[in-house]
N, C-alpha and C positions, 0 to 999 in steps of 0.2 A: 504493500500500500504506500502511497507517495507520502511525502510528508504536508502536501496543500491538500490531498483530502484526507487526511487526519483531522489537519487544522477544522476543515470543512463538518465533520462530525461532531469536534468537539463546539463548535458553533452552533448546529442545530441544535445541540443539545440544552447548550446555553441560549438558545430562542426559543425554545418550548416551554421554560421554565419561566422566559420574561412574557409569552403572551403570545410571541411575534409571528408562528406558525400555525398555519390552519390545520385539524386534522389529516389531511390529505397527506401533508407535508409539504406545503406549496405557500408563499411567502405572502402577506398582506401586502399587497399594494400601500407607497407612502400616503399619508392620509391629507387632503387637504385641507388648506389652513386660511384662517378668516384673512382678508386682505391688507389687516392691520398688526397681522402676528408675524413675525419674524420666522423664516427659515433658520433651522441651524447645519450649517454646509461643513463639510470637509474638505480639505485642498489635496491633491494627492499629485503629487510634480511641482512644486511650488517653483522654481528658480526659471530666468529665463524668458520666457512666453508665459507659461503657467504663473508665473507672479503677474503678469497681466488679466489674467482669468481669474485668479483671486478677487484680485482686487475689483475686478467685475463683479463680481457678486459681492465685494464687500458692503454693500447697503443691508444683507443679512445679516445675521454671527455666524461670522469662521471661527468652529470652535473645534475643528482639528486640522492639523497639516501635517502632511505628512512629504518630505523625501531623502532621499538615498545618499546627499550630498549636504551636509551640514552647512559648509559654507557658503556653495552656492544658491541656498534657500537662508542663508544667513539671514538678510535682510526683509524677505516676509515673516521670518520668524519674529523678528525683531518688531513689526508692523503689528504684530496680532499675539501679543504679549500672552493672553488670559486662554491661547487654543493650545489642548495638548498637542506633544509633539511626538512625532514618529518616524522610524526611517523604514517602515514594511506597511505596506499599506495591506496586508493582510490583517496584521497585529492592532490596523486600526478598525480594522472592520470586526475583528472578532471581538474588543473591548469596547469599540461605542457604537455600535451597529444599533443599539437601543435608544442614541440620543443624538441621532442624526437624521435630515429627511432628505439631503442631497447629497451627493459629492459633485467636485469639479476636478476632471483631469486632465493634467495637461504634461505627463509625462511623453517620454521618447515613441517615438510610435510603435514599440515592438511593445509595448508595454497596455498600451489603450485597450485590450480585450482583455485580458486578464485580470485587469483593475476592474472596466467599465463591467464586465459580467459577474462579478463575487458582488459590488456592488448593488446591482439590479435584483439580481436571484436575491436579494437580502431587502429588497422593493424600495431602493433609494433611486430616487429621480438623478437623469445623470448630464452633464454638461462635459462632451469629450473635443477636445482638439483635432482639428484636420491636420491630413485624413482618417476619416475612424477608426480605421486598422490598420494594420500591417497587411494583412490580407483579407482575399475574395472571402473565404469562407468565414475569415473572426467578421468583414462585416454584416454578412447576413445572418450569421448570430447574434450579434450586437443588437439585430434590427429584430427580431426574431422573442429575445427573452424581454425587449421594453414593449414589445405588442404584448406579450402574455401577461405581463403582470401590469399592463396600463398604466404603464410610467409615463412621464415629461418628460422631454429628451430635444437635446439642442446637440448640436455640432458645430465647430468656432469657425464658422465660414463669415465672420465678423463683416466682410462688405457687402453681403445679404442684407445686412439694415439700414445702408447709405440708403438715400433720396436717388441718388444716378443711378442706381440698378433697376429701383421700381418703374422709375420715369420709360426705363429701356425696354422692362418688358411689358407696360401700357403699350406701348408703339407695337411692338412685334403683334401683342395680343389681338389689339386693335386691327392689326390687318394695313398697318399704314406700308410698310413695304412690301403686302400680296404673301399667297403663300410661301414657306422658305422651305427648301431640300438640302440643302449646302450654308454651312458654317466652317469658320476657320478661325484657328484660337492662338495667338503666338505669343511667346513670353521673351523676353531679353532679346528678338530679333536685332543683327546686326547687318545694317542696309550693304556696307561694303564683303561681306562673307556671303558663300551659296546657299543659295536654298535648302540642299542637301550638304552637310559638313562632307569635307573628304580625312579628318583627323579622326582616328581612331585610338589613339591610345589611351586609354585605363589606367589608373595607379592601381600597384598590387597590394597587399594587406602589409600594414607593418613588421618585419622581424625582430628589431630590437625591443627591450623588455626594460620598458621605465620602472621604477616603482612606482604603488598605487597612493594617491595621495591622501595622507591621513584620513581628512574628514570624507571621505567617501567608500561605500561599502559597493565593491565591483561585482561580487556576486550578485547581488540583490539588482542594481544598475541593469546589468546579465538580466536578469527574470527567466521568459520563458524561451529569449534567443541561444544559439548555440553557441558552446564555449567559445569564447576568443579572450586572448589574454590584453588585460587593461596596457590602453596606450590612449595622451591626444587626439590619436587622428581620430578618434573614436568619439572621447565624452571632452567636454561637458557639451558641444554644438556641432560636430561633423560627422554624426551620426547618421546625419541626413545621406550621407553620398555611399552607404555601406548597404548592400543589400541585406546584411545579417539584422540591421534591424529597420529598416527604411524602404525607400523609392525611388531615390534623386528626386531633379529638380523637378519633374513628372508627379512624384508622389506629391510635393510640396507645394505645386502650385495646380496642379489640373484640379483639382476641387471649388477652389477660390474662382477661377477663370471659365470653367466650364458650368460652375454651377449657376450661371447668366442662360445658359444658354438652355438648360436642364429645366429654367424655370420657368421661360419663356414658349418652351415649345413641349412641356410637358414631357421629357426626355423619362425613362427608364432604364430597360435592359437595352443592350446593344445586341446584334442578331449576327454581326463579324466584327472580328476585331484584327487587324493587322498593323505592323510597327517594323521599323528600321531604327539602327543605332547602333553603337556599339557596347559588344559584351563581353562581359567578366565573371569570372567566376565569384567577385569577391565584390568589388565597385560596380557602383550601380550607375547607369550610363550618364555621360557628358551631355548629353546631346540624345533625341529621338524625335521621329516623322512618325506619326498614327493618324491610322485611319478606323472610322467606328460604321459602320450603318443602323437605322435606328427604324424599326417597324413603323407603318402608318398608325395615329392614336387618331381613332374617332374619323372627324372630317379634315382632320391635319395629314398631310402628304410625309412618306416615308423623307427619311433625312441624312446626310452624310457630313459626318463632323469632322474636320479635321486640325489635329494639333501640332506647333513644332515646338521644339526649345531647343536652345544652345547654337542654334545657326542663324541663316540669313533670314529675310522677309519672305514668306510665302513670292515664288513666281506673279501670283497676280494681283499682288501690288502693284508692281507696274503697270502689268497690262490693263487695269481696270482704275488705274490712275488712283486710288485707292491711300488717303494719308500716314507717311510712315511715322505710325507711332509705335512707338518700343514696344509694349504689350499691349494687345486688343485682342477685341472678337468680334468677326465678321461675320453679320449676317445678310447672308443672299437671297433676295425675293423676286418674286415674278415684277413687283414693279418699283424694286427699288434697293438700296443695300443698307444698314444699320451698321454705325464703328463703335465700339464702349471699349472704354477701361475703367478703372477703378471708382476715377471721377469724372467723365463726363463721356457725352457719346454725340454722335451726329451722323443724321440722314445724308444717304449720298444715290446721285450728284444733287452738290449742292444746289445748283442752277433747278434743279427740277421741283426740289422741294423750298424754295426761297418762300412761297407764300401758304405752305403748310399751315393748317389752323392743328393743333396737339388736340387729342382726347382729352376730356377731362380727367384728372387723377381718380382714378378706382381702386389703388392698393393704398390704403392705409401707410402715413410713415410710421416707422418704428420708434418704440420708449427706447430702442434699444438693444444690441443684443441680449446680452447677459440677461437686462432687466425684465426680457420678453418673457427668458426661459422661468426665471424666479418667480417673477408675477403669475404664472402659468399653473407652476408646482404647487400655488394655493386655490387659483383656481379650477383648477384641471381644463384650463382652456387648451388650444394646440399653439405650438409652433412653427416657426417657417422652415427651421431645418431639423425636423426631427429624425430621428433617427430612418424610417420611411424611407423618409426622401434621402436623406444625406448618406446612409447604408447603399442605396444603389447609384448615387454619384461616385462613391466610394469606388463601390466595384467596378466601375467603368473605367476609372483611372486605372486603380491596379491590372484591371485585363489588359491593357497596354503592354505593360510589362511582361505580364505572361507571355504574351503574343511575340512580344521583343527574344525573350529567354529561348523559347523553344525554336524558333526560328521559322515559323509560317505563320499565316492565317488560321485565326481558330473562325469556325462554327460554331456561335455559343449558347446553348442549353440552358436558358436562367432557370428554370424551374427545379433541374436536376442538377446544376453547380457542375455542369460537364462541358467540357471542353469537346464535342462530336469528333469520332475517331481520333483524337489526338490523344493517347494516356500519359503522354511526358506530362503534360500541363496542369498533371494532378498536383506533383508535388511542389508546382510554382501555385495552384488557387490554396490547396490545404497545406502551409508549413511545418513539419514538428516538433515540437516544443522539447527544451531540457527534460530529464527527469526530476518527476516531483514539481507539474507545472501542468496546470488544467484548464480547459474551460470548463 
């Protein structure tokens, strides 16, 4: 028996005594709370990003935090004097899972499932960091155990609350540039570089053997990725570019960037997925070209998305005269094109839409993100990025990579989590974990 479901035993054991389990053995949902009673939240990744997400919620009580890295959570710890502290966020779960109704995570992304689901399974409302998972398969678990027990559930796609993304996808909705089949999503493009990168090389995994820095516990850090011996190139921030526990830049930003377009056009599961880039066994790519196609939804027309990063402007920027901004997303319509990024967007050509009259605003602006999810968890209203939705953005992004790793086109199976004819792609959707490390 591992030593997380021991832990996990002696937990029920200890929630049947406190109340918190139903006969079944199936977990209370957290209970809603009047609009003028305070959440009491846990932090679990606090340094970093995740001190940003803290502190997003901190209009509640943060009354635990928990991470792996004393110093580098030094200074939320310091912020929220009165919240235990913890460097296992098991150990936090298993002593205050009684006196808590959220958590917020914002640890390294091999970490998001493992935390987000002990959490959940224990009916704590959850607020996780993009992308949701490390993988296809933790996100539709993810999405899967907050349907069952009727949780709140946000994911930190934080420019989902800006005013430019609503305004962006009124237009689309609205029909002002016709129906669209074709989007194009580019991130860091660099006008003088090709469309297609011709560099391919990859850093290999560190050899030499730092010592581990006092205040930080590397095992734990480790969780349920596979061994690799503590180095910089790793923690405390470049963890992002390592496949052992990340995505690249891919994993990092197609969330944020795509999920405009996800929103707009009512985006799902992808029906093919295919990707260029280079690969490693170890580094996770510099640079990748994806291609997605996306079923017809309803009276909306089938669609093809396409992503770059790390090289040049899409081809038809040029051709379609199309303004070069560094990162956007382009949408294509029968009668017309939409440009967004972050903060602002514009109908193109401009000449055609000069005396455009706008919809009127239909989407609500937001309190907020954070304060959307919080305010929600007492009233059990929904969210804009619940788990839902943000579990199949998720997976969208990661099938990239799969698609990259195995080195074809997959045919993709949403229902069944299968890669059609392709069985290499099993062990790029379902990862496995250390010993003594569950969902």
């Amino acid at each position: 028996m591992s030593i997380l479901i021991s832990r996990r035993d002696m937990l029920r054991t200890a929630a049947v005594a406190a109340g918190v389990w139903t006969t079944a053995g199936s977990p209370i949902r957290a209970q809603s709370k009047s609009p003028n009673e305070k959440l009491n939240i846990a932090g679990i990744g606090i340094g970093g990003r995740g001190a940003d997400d803290v502190n997003g919620a901190g209009h509640e009580n943060i009354v635990a935090l928990c991470d792996v890295d004393e110093q580098r959570a030094g200074k939320t710890f310091e912020q929220y004097p009165q919240a235990r502290r913890f460097q296992d966020f098991r150990k936090l779960l298993d002593e205050m899972h009684g006196q808590i109704d959220a958590v917020v995570i914002g640890t390294p992304d091999h970490t998001h499932a493992a935390a987000g689901v002990m959490a959940m399974k224990l009916g704590k409302h959850c607020y996780c960091e993009k992308p949701l998972t490390h993988s296809v398969y933790e996100a539709r678990v993810m999405a899967q155990v907050a349907r069952e027990n009727k949780l709140v559930t946000q994911m930190g796609t934080q420019i989902h609350a800006g005013p430019n993304y609503r305004r962006a996808v009124e237009l689309v909705k609205s029909g002002a540039i016709g129906p669209v089949r074709e989007v194009h999503v580019w991130l860091g493009a660099n006008f003088k570089g090709p469309p297609t990168p011709t560099d391919t090389k990859q850093p290999d995994a560190p050899t030499d053997r730092p010592p581990v820095p006092p205040t930080l516990d590397w095992d734990l850090w480790l969780g349920p990725a596979a061994e690799r011996p503590y180095h910089s190139a790793y923690a405390p921030f470049s963890w992002r570019y390592w496949w052992n526990f990340a995505n690249g830049t891919l994993g990092d930003f197609f969330c944020h960037f795509c999920d405009l377009a996800f929103w707009a056009l009512d985006l799902r599961h992808p029906t093919t997925v295919e990707a260029q880039g280079p690969v490693h066994p170890e580094s996770a790519a510099r640079w990748t070209i994806a291609r997605q196609e996306y079923p017809a939804r309803g009276d909306l027309p089938p669609v093809a998305l396409h992503w770059y990063n790390g090289g040049g402007y899409p081809a038809l920027v040029q051709e379609r005269n199309v303004p070069q901004w560094g990162s956007a997303v382009l949408f294509i319509g029968t009668k017309g094109m939409l440009i967004a990024d972050y903060g602002k967007h514009q109908l193109l050509p401009e000449d055609q839409f000069r005396d455009f009259q706008r919809p009127d605003p239909f989407i609500p602006d937001s309190i907020g993100h954070h304060r959307e999810w919080t305010e929600a968890c007492k009233s059990g209203g929904p969210t804009t990025c619940n788990f839902e939705y943000s579990g199949a953005l998720t997976e969208a992004a990661l099938l990239c990579n799969v698609a990259l790793r195995v080195g074809r086109k997959l045919t993709w199976d949403a229902a069944n989590l299968k890669a059609d004819g392709c069985p290499e792609a099993d062990a790029f959707i379902r990862r496995e974990y250390r010993a003594g490390w569950t969902l």
